[in-house]
C-alpha positions in Angstrom: 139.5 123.0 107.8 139.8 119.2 107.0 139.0 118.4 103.0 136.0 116.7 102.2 136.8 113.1 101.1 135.5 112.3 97.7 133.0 110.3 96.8 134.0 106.8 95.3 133.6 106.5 91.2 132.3 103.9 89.3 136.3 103.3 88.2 136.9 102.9 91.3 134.3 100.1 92.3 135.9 98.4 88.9 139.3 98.5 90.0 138.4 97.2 93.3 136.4 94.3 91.7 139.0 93.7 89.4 136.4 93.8 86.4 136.0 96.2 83.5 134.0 99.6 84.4 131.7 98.3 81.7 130.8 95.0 83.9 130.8 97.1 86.9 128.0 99.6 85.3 125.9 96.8 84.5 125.9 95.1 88.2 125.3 98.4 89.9 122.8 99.6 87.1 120.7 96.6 87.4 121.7 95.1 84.1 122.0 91.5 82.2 124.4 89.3 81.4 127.4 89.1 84.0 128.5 85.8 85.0 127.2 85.6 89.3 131.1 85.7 90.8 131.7 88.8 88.9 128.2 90.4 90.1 129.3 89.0 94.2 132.8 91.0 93.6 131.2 94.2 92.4 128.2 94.2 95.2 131.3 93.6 97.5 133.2 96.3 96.4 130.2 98.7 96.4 129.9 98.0 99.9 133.5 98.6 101.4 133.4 101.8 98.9 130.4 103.5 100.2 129.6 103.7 96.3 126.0 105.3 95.7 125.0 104.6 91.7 123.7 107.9 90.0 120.1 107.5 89.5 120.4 109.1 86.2 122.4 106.4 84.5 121.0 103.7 86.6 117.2 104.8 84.5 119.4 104.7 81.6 119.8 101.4 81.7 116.4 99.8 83.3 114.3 102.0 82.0 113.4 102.1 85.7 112.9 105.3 87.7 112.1 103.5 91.2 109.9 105.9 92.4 105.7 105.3 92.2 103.1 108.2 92.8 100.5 108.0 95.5 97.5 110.2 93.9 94.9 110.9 96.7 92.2 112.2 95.1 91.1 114.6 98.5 92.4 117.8 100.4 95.2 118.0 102.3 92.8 119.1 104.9 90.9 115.5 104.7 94.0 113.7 104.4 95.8 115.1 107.2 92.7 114.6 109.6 91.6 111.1 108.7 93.7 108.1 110.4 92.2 105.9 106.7 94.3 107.8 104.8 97.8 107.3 107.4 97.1 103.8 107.5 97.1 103.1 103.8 100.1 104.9 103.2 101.9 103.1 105.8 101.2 100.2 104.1 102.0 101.6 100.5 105.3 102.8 102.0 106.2 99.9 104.0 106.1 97.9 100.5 108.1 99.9 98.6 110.8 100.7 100.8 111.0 96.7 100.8 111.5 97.3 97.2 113.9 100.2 97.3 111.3 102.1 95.6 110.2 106.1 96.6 106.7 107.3 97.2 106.1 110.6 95.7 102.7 111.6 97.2 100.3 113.8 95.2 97.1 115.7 96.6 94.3 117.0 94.7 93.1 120.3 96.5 90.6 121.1 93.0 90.3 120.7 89.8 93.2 122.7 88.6 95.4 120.2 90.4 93.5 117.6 88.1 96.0 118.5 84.7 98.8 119.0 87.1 98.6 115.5 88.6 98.2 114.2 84.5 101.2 116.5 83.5 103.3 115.1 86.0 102.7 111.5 85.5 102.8 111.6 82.1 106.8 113.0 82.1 108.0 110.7 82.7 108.6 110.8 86.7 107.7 107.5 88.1 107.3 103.8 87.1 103.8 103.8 88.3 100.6 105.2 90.3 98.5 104.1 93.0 95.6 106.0 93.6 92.5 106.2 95.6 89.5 108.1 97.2 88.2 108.8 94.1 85.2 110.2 93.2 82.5 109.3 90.3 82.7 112.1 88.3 86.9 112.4 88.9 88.6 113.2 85.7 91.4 111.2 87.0 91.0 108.0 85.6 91.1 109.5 82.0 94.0 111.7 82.1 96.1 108.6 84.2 94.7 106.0 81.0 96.5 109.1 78.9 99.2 109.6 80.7 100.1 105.6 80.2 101.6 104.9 83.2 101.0 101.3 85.0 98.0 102.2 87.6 96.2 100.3 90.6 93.6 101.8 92.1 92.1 101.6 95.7 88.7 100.7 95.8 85.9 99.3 92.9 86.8 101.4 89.9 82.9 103.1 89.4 83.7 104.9 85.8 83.5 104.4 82.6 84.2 100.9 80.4 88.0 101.6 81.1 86.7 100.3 84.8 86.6 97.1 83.5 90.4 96.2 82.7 91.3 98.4 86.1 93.5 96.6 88.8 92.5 97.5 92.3 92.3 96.4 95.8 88.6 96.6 98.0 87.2 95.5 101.0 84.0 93.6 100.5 82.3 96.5 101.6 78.6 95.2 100.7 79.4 91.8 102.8 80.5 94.2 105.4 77.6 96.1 106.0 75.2 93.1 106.0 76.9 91.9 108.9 77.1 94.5 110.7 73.4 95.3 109.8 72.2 91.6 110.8 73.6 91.8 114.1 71.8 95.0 115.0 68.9 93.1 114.0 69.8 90.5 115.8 69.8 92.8 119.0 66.2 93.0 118.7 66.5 96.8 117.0 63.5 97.0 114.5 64.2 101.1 113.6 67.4 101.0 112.3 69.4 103.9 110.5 72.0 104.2 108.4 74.3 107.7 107.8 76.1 106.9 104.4 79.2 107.8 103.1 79.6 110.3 100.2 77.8 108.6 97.4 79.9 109.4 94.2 82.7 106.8 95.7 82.0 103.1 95.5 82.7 102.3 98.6 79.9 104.3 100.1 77.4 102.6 97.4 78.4 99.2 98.1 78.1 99.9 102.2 74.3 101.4 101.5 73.2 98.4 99.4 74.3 95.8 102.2 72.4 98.1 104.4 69.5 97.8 102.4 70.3 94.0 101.6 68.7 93.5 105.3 66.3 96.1 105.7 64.5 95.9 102.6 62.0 98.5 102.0 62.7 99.9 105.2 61.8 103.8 105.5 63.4 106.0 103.2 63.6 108.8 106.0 65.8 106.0 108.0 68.6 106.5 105.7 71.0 110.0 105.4 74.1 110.8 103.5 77.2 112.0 105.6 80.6 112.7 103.5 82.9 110.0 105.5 84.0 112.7 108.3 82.7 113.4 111.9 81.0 116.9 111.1 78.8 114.8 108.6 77.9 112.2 111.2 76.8 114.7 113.5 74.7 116.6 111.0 72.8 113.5 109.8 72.6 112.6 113.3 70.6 115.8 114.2 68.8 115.2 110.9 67.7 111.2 112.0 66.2 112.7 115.3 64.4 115.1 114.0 63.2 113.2 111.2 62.8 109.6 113.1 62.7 110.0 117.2 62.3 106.9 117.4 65.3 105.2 115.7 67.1 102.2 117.9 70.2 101.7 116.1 72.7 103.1 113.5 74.9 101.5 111.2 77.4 104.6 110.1 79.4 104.7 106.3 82.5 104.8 108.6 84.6 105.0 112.1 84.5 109.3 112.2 81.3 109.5 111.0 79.8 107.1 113.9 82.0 109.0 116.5 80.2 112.1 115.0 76.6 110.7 115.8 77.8 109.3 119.1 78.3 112.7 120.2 75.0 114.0 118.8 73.0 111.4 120.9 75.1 112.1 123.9 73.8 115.9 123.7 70.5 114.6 123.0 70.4 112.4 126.2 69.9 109.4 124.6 72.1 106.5 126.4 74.5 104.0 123.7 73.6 100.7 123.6 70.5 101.5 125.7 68.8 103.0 123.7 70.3 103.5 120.2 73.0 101.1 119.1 75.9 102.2 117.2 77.8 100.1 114.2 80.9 102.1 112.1 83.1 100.9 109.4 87.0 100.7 109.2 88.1 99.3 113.0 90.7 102.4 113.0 91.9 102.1 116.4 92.8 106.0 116.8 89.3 106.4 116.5 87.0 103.4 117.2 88.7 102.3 120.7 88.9 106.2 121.6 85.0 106.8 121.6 82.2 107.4 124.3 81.5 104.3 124.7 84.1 102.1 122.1 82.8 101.7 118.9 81.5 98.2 117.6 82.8 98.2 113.8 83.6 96.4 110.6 87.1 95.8 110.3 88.8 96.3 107.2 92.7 95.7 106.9 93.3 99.0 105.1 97.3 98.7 105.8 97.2 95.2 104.2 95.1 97.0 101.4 98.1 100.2 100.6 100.8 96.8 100.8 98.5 94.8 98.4 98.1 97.5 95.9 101.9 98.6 96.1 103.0 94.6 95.6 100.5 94.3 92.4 101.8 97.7 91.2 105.4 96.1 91.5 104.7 92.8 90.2 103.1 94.5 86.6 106.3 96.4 86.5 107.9 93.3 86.6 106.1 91.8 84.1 106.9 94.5 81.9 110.1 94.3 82.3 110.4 90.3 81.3 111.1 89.0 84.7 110.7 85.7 85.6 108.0 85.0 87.6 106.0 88.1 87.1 103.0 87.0 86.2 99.5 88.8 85.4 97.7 87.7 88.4 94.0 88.7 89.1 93.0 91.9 87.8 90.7 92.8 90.8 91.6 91.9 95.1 88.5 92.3 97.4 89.8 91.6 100.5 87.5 90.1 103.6 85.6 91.9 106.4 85.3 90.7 109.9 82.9 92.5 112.3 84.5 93.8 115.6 82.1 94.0 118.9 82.8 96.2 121.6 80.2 98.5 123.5 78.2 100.4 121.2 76.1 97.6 119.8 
C-alpha cells in the first residue's frame, strides 16, 4: 500500500511565500490590508501547493459563506418536466460558478416545506436567495423578509407593500402578449382565444391583460385559464371548442401549454395555420421548434434572466460588504420581448 500524501497547511503556503502564516491567512481568506507582492507570492504558492482554504475559517473572516439558495417555489415534478425551469438555472449557475459561488437548490413540494425553506435560510447557510415561480398567496416572501437574507426575485413581486422595495428580474410580459396578439389580428383572425397561465403568478396576469389590451371587450367565453403545462393547454383547448367552434386563433400563457392545444386541434381535425392559428410564450427551443407544426412564440431570454438575477444578487452582497464599485443599481430589471414567427401563425 502506498501512504496517502498529506494535504498542504496553511504553514506551509507561509513558508513557501516567505510571509507570516498570519499574512498568508488573510490572502487566502479573502482579507484586507496586505501590500499586492506579498498577496502575488501567497496566490503563487497556493498554486504549486495544491493548498485548498477551509471554508470554515475562510467565513470567519468574510463573513462570506459563497454559497446562494435557489428557492423554486413548485414540485419537483413541475420542475423536472419544464425546460423554463432548466434554462433559468443554467443561467443562475453559470453566474455563480463565474463567481466561485455554490447553488444550493431548494424545492417546495407543500406547505410544510414552506418553514423548512425559512428555517434553513435563516441559519445562517448562504449569502443570499434567488427565488421564483411564486404564487400570490405564497407565504414565502414573509418568512424570506424574516429570515433577513439578501433576496432577488424572478418575476413582478405581486404581494404585499414589502413588493415594493423587492429586487427582481421580468420579461415585459404585457408588451409581449400585445404583440403577439396584434399580429394574429393582423392575420385577418377576428375570433381569437387566449388559454392563460395560472393566475395567482404575475406573469400570467400581466400576459392576460396584453391579451385583452387588443381585444377589448372581446367574449368572455374566448378566454380560459390553463396552469402553464401541456395537460392544461389541452383541457382548455377541449373547453374553447366546445364553448367557441368557431375560434380562429390562440394566443397560449406559454410554449407547453400551446403544444398542449396543438394536439387538441390536431384530434379535432382542425388544420394549424389554416384554420386556427397558434401564438405561445417563452421561445424554449426543446419545445417550440419540436411541435406539429413549429410554434410561432414570444421570446423571452429566460437564461439571461437566472444570470441577471444571480449578478444583482452578487453585486448587493458586494455592497454590503463595502466594496468598491458596488453600487445599488435599479431595484426592478424588465427585460425586452421579441416575437419569433415560424408556422403556427
Amino acid at each position: 500500500m502506498t501512504e496517502t500524501a498529506s494535504r498542504p497547511t496553511l504553514e506551509a503556503v507561509a513558508a513557501r511565500a516567505g510571509v507570516s502564516r498570519a499574512t498568508a491567512s488573510r490572502v487566502v481568506n479573502g482579507g484586507d490590508g496586505v501590500r499586492e507582492p506579498l498577496v502575488e507570492r501567497v496566490r503563487r504558492a497556493v498554486e504549486e501547493l495544491g493548498y485548498v482554504p477551509n471554508q470554515a475559517a475562510r467565513s470567519l473572516v468574510t463573513r462570506r459563506h459563497d454559497a446562494v439558495a435557489v428557492v423554486i417555489a413548485e414540485p419537483e415534478t413541475r420542475v423536472f418536466a419544464d425546460p423554463f425551469f432548466a434554462l433559468q438555472l443554467r443561467g443562475i449557475s453559470k453566474e455563480l460558478t463565474a463567481h466561485d459561488s455554490q447553488l444550493v437548490l431548494l424545492l417546495t413540494e407543500g406547505r410544510d416545506d414552506h418553514a423548512r425553506v425559512g428555517r434553513y435560510l435563516a441559519g445562517g447557510h448562504v449569502d443570499g436567495a434567488l427565488v421564483f415561480s411564486l404564487h400570490l398567496d405564497d407565504p414565502l416572501p414573509e418568512l424570506i423578509h424574516g429570515a433577513g437574507v439578501p433576496t432577488v426575485f424572478g418575476g413582478r413581486p405581486g404581494w404585499g407593500d414589502g413588493a415594493r422595495r423587492a429586487v427582481y428580474v421580468d420579461s415585459d410580459n404585457r408588451g409581449g402578449a400585445r404583440e403577439a396578439v396584434r399580429h394574429l389580428v393582423g392575420l385577418g383572425r377576428t375570433r381569437v382565444a387566449h388559454i392563460t397561465g395560472a393566475l395567482d403568478q404575475t406573469s400570467a396576469v400581466d400576459r392576460l391583460d396584453g391579451f385583452r389590451d387588443v381585444m377589448g371587450d372581446a367574449d368572455p367565453g374566448l378566454v380560459v385559464e390553463g396552469d402553464f403545462t401541456p395537460a392544461g393547454g389541452e383541457r382548455a383547448m377541449r373547453e374553447l371548442l366546445e364553448r367557441c367552434p368557431d375560434i380562429d386563433a390562440v394566443f397560449a400563457a406559454n410554449d407547453l401549454t400551446a403544444s398542449g392545444a396543438l394536439r387538441v386541434l390536431r384530434e379535432r381535425g382542425r388544420r394549424v395555420p389554416d384554420d386556427v392559428a397558434v401564438i405561445g410564450f417563452d421561445d424554449m427551443l426543446p419545445v417550440a421548434e419540436q411541435t406539429d407544426p413549429p410554434l410561432t412564440t414570444v421570446r423571452q431570454d429566460i437564461e439571461e434572466m437566472g444570470r441577471l438575477m444571480a449578478r444583482l444578487l452578487l453585486r448587493d452582497l458586494d455592497r454590503r460588504a463595502g466594496k468598491q464599485g458596488a453600487d445599488d443599481g435599479p431595484a426592478g430589471v424588465v427585460l425586452p420581448t421579441t416575437l419569433v414567427r415560424r408556422v403556427s401563425a
